[in-house]
C-alpha positions as CSV (number, residue, x, y, z in Angstrom):
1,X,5.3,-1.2,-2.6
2,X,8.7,0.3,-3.7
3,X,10.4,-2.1,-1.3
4,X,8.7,-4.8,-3.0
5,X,9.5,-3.6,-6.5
6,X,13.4,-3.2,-5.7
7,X,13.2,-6.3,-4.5
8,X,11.6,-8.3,-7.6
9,X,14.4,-6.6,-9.6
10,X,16.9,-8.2,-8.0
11,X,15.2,-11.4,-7.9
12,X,15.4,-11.1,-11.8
13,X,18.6,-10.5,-11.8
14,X,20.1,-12.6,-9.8
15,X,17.8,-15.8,-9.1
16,X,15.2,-15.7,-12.4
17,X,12.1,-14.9,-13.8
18,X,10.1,-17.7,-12.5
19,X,11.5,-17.5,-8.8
20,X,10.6,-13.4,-8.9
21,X,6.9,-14.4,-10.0
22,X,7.2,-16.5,-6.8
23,X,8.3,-13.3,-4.7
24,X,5.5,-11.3,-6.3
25,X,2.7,-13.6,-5.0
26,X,4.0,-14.2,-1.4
27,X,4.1,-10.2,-1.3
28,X,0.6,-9.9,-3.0
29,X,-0.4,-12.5,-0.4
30,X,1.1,-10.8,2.9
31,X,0.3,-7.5,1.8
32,X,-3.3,-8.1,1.9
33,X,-3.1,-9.3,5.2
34,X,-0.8,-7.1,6.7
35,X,-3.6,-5.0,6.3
36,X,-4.9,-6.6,9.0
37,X,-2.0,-5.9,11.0
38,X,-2.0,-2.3,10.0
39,X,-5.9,-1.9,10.4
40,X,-5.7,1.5,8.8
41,X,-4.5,3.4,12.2
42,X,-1.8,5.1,10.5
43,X,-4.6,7.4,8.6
44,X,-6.4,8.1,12.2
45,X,-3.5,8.5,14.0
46,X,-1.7,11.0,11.9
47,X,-4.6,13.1,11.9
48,X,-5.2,13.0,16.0
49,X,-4.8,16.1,16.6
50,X,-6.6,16.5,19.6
51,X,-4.6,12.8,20.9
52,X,-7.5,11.6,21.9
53,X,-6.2,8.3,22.3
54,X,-2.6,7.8,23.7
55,X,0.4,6.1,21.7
56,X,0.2,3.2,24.2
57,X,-3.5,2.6,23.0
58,X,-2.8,2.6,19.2
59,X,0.4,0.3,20.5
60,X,-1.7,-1.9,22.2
61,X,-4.7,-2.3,19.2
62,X,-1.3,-2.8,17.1
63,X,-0.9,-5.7,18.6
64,X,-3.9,-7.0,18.9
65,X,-4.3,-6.3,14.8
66,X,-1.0,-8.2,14.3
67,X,-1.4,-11.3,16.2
68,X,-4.8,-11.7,13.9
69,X,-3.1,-11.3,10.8
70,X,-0.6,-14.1,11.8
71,X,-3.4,-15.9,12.8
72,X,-4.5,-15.3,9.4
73,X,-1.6,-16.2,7.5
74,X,-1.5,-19.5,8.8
75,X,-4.9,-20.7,7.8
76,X,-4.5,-19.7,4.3
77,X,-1.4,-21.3,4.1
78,X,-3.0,-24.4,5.4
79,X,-6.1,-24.3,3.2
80,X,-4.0,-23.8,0.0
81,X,-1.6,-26.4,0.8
82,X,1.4,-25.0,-0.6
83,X,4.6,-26.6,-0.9
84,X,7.0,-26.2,2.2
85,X,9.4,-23.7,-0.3
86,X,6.3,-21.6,-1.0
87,X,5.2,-21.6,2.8
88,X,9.1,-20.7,3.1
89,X,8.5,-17.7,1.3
90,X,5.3,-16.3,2.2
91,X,6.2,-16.5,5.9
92,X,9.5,-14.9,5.9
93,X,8.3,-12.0,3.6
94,X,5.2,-11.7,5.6
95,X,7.2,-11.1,8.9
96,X,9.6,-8.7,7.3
97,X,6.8,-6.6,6.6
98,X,4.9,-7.8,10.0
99,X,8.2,-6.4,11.9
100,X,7.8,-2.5,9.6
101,X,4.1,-2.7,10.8
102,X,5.2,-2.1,14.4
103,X,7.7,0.8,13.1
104,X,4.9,2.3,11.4
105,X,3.2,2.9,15.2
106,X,6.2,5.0,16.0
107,X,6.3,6.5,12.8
108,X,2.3,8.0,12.9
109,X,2.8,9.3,16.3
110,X,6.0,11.1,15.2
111,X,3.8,12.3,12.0
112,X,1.1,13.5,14.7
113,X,4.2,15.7,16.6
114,X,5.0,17.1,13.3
115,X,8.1,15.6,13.4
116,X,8.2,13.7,9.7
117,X,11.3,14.5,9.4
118,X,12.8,12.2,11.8
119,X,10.6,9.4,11.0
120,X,11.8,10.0,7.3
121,X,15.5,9.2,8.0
122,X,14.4,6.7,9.9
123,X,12.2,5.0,7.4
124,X,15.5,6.0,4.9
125,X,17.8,4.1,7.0
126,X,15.2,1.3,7.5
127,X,14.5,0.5,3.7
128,X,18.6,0.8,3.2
129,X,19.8,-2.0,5.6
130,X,16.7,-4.2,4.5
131,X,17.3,-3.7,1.0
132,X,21.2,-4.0,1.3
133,X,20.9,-7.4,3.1
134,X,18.5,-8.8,0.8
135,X,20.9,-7.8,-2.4
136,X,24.0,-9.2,-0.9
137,X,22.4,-12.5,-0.3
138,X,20.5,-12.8,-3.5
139,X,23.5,-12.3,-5.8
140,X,25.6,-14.5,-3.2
141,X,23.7,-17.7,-2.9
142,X,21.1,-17.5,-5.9
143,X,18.1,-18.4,-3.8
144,X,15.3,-16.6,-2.2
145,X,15.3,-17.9,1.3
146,X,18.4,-16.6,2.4
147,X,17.6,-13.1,1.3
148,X,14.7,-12.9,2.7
149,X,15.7,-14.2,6.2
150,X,18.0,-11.9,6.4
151,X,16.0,-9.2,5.6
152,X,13.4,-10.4,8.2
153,X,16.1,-10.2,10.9
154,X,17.0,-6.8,9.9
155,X,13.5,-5.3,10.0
156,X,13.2,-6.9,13.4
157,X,16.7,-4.7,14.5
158,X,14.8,-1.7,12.9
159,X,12.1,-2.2,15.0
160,X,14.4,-2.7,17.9
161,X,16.2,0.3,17.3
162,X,12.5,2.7,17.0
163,X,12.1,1.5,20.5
164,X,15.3,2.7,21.7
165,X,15.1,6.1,19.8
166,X,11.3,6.5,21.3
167,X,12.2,6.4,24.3
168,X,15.2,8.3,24.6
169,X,13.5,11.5,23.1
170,X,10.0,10.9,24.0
171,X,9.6,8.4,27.3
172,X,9.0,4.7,28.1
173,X,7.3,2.9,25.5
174,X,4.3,1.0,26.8
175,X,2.1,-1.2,25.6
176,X,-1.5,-0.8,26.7
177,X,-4.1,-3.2,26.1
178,X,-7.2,-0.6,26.7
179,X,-10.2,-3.0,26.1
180,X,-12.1,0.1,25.6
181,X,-9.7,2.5,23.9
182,X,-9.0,-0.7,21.6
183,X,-13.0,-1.1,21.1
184,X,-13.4,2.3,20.2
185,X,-10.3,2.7,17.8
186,X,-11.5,-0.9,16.4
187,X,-15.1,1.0,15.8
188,X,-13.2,4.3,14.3
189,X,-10.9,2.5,12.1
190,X,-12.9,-0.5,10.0
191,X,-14.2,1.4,7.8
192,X,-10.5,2.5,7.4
193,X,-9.2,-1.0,7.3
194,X,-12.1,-2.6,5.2
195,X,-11.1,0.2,2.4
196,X,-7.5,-0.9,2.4
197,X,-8.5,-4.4,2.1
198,X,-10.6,-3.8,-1.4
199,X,-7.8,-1.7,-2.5
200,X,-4.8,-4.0,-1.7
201,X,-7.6,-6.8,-3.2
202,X,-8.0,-4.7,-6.3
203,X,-4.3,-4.0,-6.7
204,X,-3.4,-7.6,-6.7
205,X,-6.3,-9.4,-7.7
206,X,-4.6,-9.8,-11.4
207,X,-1.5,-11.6,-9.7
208,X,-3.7,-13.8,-7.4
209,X,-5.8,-15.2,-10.8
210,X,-2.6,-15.6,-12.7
211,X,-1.1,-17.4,-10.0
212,X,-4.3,-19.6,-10.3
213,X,-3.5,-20.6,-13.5
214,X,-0.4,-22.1,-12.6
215,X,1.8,-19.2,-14.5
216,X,4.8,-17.8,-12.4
217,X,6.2,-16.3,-15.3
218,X,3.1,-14.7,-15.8
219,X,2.5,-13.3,-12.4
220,X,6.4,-11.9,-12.9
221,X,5.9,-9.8,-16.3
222,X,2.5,-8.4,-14.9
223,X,4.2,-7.8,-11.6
224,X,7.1,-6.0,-13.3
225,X,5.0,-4.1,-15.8
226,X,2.7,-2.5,-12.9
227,X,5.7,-1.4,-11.4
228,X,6.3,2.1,-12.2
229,X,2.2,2.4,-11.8
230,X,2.6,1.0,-8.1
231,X,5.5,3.5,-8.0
232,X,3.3,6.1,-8.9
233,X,0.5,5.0,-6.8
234,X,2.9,4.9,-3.7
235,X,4.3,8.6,-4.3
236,X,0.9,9.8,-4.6
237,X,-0.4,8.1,-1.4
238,X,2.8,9.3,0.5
239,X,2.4,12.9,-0.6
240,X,-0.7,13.4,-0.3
241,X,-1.3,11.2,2.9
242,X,1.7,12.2,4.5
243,X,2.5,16.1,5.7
244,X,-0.3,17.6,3.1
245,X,-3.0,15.3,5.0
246,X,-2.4,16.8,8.1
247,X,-2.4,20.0,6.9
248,X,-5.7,19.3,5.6
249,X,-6.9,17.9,8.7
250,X,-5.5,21.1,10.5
251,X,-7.6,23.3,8.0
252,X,-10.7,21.1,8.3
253,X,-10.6,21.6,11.9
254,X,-11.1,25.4,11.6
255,X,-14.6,24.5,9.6
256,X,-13.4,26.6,6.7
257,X,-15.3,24.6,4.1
258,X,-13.9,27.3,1.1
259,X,-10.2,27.1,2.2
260,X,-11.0,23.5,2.4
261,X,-12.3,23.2,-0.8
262,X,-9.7,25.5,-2.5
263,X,-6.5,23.6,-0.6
264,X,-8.2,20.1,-2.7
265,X,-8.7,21.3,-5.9
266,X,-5.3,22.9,-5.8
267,X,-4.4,19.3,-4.9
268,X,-6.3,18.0,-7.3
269,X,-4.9,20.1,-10.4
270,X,-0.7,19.1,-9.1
271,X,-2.3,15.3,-9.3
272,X,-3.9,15.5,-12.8
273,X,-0.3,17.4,-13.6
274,X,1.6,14.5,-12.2
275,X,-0.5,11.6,-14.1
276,X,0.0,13.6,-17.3
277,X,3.5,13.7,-16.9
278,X,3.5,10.1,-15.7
279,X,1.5,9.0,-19.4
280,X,4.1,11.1,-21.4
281,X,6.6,9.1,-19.8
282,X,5.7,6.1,-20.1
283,X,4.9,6.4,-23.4
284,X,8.2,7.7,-24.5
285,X,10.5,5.5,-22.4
286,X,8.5,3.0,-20.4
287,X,8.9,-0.6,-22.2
288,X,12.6,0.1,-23.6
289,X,13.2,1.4,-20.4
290,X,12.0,-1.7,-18.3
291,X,13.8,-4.1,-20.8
292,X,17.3,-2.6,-20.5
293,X,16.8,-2.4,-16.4
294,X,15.7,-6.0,-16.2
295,X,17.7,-7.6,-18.7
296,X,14.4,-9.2,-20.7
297,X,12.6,-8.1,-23.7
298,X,9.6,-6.5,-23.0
299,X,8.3,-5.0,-26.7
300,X,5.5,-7.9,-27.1
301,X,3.6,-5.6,-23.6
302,X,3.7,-2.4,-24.7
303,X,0.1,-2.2,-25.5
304,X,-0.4,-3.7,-21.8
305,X,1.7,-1.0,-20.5
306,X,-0.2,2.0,-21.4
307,X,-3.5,0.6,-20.7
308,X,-1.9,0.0,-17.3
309,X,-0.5,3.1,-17.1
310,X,-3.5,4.9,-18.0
311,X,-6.0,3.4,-15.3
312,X,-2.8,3.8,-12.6
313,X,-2.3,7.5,-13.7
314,X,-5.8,8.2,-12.8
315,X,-5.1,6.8,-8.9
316,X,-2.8,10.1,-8.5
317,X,-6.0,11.9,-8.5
318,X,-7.7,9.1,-6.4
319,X,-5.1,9.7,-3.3
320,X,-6.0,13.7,-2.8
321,X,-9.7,12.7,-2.7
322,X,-9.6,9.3,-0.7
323,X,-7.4,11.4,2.1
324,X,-10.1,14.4,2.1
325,X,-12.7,12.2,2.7
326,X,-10.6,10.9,5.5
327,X,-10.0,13.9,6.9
328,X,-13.7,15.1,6.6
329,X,-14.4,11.1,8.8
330,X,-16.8,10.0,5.2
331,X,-15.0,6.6,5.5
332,X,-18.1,5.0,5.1
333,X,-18.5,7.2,1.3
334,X,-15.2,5.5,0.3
335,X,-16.1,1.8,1.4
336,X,-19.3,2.1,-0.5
337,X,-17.3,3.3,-3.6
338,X,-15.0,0.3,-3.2
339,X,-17.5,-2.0,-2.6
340,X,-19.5,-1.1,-6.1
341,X,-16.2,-1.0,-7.9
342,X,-14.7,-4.3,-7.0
343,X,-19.0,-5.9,-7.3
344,X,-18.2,-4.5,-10.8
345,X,-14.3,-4.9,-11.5
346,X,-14.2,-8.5,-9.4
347,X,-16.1,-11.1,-12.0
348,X,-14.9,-9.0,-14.9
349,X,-11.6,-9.2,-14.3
350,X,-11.8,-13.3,-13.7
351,X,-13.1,-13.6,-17.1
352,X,-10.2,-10.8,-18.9
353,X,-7.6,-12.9,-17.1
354,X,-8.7,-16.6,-17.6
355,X,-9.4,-15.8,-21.1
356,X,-6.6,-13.2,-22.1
357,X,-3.7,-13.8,-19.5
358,X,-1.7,-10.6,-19.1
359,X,-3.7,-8.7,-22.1
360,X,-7.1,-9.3,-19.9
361,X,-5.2,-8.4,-16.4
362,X,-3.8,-5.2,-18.2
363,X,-7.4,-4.2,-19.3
364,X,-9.0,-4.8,-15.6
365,X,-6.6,-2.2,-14.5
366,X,-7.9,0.5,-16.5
367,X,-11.3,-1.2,-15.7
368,X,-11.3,-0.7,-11.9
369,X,-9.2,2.2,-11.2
370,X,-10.7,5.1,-13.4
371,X,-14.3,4.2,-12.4
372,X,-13.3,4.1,-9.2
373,X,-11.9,7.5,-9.1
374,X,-15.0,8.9,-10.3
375,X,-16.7,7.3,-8.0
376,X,-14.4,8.7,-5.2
377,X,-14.8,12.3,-6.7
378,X,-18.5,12.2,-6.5
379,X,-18.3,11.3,-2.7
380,X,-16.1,14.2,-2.4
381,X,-18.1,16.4,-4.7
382,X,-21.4,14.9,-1.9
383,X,-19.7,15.0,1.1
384,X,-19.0,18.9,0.7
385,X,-22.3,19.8,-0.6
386,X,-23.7,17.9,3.0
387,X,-20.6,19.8,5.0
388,X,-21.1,23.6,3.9
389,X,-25.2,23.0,4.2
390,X,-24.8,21.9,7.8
391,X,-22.4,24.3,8.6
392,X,-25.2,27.3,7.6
């Protein structure tokens, strides 16, 4: 989500308004079904343990995961009968992000080792090269194919280079299509991959009915006004998903349900902390900040702002819950929370958007995300009640 936000800045900049409201759909578009290619393994994986399945098997269901998605891509492109420029774009930024899918095998294994800080510089060096080609060809040629097929063919030479590095520190990289390891991942992981469908859904829903209404410019000042909020949602996942997760996992493992509990809410208050500090913020500098950094005036939004910033604030707090119930394996409580939230948010935010443009997509953010936060902190608040009554 940073990637993609760096990356509609400079299409601003240096191609246009209209041609980054293009950008912004193909990567609302791919990223829902990279989430197919992804199939929420990284989650699982990280928190193995145990390794009860071997990298080869998560490998293998990799690319099983990603041949579907491109399966995927290309009937949607073929039912919506886009333009061969559109196609262009969708395709190339789907397999740039195809390409970091793979990478992001190697990096949940390293994350499973305990070794996040390798995959970090690796991830660091990654995002430079990716975001370096597609700046240099942007401002050169004024277009978005070029950029973005360059930036493909650097994310493939990422990939590349996580192969070589794998198997000089850690052994021959092999991928293992284990019909039954795949099955039983497959079986372990939809709930996983189901959730980040409704969420990716939910996240982008607001670009995908603009787009409807034939309004690139639209889809390019809501894209750039959720930005800092996707910023913020992308930290929060990151720190709370990433080293603190495992930690979590590690403490859940022991069946201390009170250090459990205690290590959350502690999580919980530093999240509330960061969302209030994230409000102020925006408040204070948001809108004059976003107009200076991309070069258009922003003032008419500012009531859209905060009432986007408000229901993304609250997904801070919706990150330290969603990974405990990970942890804990109470997928299936998130899914259901999900599901009632986008039954609720999904018609709802049709009618905001067809009737109010950007004003109505602003209000369906705060709409889905803070009920579906409290709906996440009940299935916490459940899910430990059940835990700590089984364990006496």
């Amino acid at each position: 989500m940073a990637f993609t936000a760096l990356l509609i800045f400079v299409t601003v900049r240096s191609v246009g308004l209209t041609e980054a409201g293009i950008l912004s759909y193909a990567a609302a578009v791919s990223n829902l079904l990279i989430v197919l290619a992804l199939f929420g393994v990284r989650v699982y994986q990280s928190t193995d343990i145990q390794e009860k399945y071997r990298f080869s098997a998560y490998l293998g269901l990799r690319t099983v995961t990603a041949g579907f998605a491109s399966l995927s891509i290309f009937v949607f492109l073929v039912i919506r009968g886009f333009d061969l420029y559109m196609v262009s774009v969708i395709l190339l930024y789907f397999i740039v992000f195809l390409a970091d899918s793979y990478a992001d095998v190697f990096m949940g294994d390293l994350q499973q080792k305990g070794k996040m800080r390798i995959a970090g510089r690796m991830r660091v060096c990654a995002f430079c090269a990716a975001f370096g080609a597609f700046v240099t060809a942007a401002f050169i040629t004024r277009t978005l194919i070029t950029p973005l097929l360059l930036t493909g063919v650097s994310a493939i030479i990422v990939y590349i280079s996580w192969i070589w590095f794998y198997r000089n520190h850690f052994g021959k990289v092999r991928v293992k299509v284990d019909v039954s390891a795949i099955k039983n991942l497959i079986s372990a992981t939809l709930p996983l991959v189901l959730i980040n469908l409704l969420f990716t859904f939910l996240h982008n829903a607001q670009k995908y009915y603009l787009e409807a209404l034939d309004s690139f410019e639209a889809v390019a000042v809501y894209a750039i006004l959720i930005q800092p909020i996707m910023l913020l949602s992308t930290f929060s996942s990151v720190f709370f998903m990433g080293a603190e997760m495992t930690k979590t996992a590690e403490i859940f493992a022991m069946e201390d349900m009170k250090l459990l509990t205690k290590r959350v809410n502690r999580q919980i208050l530093l999240a509330v902390a960061m969302a209030a500090a994230f409000m102020l913020c925006a408040y204070l500098f948001g809108i004059p900040l976003m107009s200076w950094v991309y070069g258009i005036d922003l003032s008419f939004y500012t009531r859209e702002f905060l009432l986007m910033a408000l229901g993304g604030a609250s997904t801070t707090v919706m990150s330290v819950l969603y990974a405990c119930l990970v942890v804990m394996r109470k997928q299936v409580s998130v899914l259901v929370c999900l599901i009632i939230a986008t039954a609720i948010s999904g018609p709802v935010m049709w009618v905001l958007v067809s009737r109010y443009g950007i004003s109505g997509a602003a209000l369906s953010t705060l709409v889905i995300f803070v009920p579906l936060t409290v709906f996440c902190l009940v299935g916490y608040r459940l899910s430990i009640k059940k835990q700590s009554a089984a364990k006496a």
